[in-house]
Backbone bond lengths (Angstrom), bond angles and torsions (degrees), N, CA, C in turn:
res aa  C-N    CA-C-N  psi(-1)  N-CA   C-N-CA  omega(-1)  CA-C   N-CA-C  phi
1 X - - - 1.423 - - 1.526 111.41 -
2 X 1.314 111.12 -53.74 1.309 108.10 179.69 1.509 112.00 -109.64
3 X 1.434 119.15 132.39 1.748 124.89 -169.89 1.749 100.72 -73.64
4 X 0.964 106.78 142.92 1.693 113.53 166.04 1.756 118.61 -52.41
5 X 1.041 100.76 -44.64 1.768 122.44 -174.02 1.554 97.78 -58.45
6 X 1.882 114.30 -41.40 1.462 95.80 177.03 1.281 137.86 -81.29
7 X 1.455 95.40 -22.93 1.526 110.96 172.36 1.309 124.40 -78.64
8 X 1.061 133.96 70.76 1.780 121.71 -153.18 1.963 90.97 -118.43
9 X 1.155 83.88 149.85 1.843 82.04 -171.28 1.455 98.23 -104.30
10 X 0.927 104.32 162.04 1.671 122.67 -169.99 1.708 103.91 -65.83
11 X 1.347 122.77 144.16 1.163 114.73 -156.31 2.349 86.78 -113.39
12 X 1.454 81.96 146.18 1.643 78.64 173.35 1.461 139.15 -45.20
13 X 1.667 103.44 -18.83 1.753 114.17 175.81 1.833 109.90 -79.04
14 X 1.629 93.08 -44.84 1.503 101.52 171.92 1.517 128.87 -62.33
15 X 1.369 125.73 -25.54 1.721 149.17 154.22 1.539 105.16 -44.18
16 X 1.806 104.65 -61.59 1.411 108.47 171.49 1.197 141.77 -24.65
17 X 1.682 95.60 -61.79 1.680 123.20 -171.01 1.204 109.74 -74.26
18 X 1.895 106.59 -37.02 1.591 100.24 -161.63 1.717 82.55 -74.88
19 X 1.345 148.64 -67.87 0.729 114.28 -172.42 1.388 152.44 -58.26
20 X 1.134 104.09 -22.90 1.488 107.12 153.53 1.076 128.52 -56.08
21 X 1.333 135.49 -27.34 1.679 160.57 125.87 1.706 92.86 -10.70
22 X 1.074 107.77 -75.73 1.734 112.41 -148.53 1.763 100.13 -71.59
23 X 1.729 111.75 -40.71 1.243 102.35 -174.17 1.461 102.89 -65.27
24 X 1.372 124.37 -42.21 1.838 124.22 174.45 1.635 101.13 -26.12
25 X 1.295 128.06 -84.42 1.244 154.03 128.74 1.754 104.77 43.79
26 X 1.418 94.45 -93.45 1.713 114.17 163.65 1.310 124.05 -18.59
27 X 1.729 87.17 -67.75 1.575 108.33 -170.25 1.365 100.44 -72.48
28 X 1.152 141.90 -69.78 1.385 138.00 -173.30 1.822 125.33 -36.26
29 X 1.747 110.43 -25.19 1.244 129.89 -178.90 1.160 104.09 -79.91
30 X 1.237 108.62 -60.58 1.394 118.18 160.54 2.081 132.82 -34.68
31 X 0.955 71.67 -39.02 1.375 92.95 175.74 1.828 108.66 -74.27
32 X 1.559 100.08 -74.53 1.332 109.02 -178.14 2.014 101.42 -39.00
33 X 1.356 110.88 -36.19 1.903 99.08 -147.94 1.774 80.92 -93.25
34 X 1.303 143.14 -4.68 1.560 131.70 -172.63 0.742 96.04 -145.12
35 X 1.169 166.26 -83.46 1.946 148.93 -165.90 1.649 110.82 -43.97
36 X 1.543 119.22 -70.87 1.375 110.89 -178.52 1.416 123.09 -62.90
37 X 1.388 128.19 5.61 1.622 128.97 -156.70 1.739 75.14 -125.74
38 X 1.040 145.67 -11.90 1.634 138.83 -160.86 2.045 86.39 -118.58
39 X 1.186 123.55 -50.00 1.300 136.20 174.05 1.646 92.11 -28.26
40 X 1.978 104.72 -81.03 1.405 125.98 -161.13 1.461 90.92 -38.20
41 X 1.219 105.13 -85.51 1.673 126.92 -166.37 1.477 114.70 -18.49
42 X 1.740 102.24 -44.28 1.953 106.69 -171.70 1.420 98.29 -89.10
43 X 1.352 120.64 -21.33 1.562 118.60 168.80 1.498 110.31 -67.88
44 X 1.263 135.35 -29.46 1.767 142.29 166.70 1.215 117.63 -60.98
45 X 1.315 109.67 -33.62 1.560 114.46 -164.21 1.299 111.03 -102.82
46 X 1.939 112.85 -21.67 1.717 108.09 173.35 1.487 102.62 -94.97
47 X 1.699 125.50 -23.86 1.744 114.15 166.77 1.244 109.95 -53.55
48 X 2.008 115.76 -44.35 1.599 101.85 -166.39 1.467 116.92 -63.52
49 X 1.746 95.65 -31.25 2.052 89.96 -169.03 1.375 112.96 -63.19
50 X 1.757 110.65 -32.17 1.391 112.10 178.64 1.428 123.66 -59.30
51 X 1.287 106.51 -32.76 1.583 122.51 -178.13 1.339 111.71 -56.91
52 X 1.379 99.03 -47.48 1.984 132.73 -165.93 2.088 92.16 -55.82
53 X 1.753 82.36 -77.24 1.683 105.42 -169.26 1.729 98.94 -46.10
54 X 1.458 125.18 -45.88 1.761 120.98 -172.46 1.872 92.24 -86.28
55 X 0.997 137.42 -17.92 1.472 116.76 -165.21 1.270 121.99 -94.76
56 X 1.378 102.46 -27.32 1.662 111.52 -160.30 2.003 88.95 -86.39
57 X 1.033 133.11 -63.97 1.623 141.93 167.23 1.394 97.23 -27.37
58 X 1.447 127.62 -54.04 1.448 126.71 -172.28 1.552 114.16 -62.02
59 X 1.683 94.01 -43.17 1.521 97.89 179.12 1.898 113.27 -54.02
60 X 1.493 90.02 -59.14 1.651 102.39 -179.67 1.461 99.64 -30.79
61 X 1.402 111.11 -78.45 1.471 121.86 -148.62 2.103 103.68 -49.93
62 X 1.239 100.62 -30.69 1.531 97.11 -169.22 1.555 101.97 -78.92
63 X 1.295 111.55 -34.94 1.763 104.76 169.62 1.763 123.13 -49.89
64 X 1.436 87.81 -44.35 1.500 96.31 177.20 1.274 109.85 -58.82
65 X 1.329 123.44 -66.22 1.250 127.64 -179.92 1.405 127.30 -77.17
66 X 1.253 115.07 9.32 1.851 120.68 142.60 1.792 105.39 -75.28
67 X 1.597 96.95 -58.70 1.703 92.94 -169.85 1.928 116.66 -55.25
68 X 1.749 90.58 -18.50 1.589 75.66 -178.91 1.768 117.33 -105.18
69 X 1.338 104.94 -7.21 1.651 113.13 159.33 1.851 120.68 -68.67
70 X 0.995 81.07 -39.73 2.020 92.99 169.81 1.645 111.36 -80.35
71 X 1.228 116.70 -45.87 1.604 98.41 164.63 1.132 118.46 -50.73
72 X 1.818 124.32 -52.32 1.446 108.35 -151.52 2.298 82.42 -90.30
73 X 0.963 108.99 3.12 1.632 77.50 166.41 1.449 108.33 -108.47
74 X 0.985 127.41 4.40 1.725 115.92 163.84 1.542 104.59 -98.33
75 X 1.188 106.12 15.00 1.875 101.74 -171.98 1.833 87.23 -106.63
76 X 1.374 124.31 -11.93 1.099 109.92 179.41 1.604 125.33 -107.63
77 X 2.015 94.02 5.70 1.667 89.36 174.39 1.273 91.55 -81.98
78 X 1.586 107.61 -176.42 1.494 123.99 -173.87 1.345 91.24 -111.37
79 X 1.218 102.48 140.34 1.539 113.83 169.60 1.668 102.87 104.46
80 X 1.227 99.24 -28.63 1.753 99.84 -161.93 1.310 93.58 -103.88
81 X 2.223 88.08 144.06 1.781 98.81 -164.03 1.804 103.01 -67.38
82 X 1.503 106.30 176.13 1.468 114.56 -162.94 1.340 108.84 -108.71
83 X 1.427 115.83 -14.99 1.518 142.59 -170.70 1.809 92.53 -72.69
84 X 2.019 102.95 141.98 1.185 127.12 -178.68 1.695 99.61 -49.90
85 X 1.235 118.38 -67.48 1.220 121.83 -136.97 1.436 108.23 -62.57
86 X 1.075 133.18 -1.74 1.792 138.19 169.94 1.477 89.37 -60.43
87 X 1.529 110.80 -78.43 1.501 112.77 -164.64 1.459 111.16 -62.48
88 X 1.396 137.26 -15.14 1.673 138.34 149.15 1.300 115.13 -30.43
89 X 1.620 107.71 -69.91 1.394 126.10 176.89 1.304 121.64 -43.42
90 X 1.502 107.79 -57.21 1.361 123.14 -173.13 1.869 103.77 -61.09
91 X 1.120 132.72 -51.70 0.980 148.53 175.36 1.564 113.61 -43.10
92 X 1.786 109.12 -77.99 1.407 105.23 162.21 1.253 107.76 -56.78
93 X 1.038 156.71 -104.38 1.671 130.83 -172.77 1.258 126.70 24.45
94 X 1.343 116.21 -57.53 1.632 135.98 -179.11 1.434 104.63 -83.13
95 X 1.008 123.80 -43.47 1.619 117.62 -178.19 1.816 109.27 -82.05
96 X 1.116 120.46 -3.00 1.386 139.66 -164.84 1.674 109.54 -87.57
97 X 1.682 80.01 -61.64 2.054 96.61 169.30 1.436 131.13 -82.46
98 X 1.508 94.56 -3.99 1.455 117.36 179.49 1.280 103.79 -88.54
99 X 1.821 128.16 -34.44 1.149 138.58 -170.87 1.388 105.13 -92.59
100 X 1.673 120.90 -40.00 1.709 102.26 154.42 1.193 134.64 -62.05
101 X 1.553 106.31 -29.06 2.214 101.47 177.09 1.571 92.28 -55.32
102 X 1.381 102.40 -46.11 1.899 80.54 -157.80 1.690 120.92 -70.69
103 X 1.608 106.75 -17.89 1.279 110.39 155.49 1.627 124.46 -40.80
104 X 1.193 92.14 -42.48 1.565 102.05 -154.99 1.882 93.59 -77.70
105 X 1.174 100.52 -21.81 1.419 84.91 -161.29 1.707 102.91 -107.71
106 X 0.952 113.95 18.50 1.905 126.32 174.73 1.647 104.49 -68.45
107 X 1.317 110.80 168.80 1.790 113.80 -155.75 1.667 66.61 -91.14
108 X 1.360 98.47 163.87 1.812 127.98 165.04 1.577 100.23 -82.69
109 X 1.192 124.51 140.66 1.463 130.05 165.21 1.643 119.94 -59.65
110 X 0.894 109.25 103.53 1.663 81.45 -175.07 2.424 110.45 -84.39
111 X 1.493 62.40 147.58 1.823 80.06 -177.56 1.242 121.36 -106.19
112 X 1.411 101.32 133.57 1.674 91.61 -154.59 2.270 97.48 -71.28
113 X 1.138 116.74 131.00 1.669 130.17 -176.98 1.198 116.31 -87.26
114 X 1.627 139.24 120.88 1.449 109.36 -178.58 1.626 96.85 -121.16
115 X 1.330 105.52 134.58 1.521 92.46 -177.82 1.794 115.90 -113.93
């Protein structure tokens, strides 16, 4: 009924491989679901600080140097006062409407609805 040729049993080198096959297998899943997801994560957290540590100084410095390019050019129309706080105003103003667009444009929370 059944031929010899089909039934052939697995030979001890072939036992080897497949298992060595399967532990490859393991380890690599393993790998993919806790090494690369820990990789991403410490790659998020050293771009953000860098972003943080270069952005926030960048921000400063350009405020300063709006508020102090707009003083000395409204200090040179005539008529117009010479005092900081015009170019203060004007400044927060801009960072104000700059800070509502981006309000406006943030994801909505979603809430969980039960109907």
């Amino acid at each position: 009924m059944f031929s010899r040729d089909k039934m052939t049993k697995p030979t001890n080198q072939d036992w080897a491989t497949s298992t060595a096959d399967t532990i490859e297998r393991v380890i690599d899943s393993v790998r993919a679901i806790a090494v690369d997801r820990v990789t991403t994560v410490a790659r998020a957290i050293v771009y953000g600080a860098l972003a943080l540590i270069v952005g926030v100084p960048a921000l400063v410095l350009l405020a300063i140097l709006l508020v102090r390019m707009l003083h000395i050019y409204l200090a040179n129309i005539p008529g117009a006062t010479s005092e900081v706080w015009l170019a203060d105003f004007v400044v927060g103003t801009i960072f104000v409407l700059a800070g509502l667009f981006l309000w406006a444009k943030r994801a909505p929370k979603h809430s969980d609805q039960r109907n």
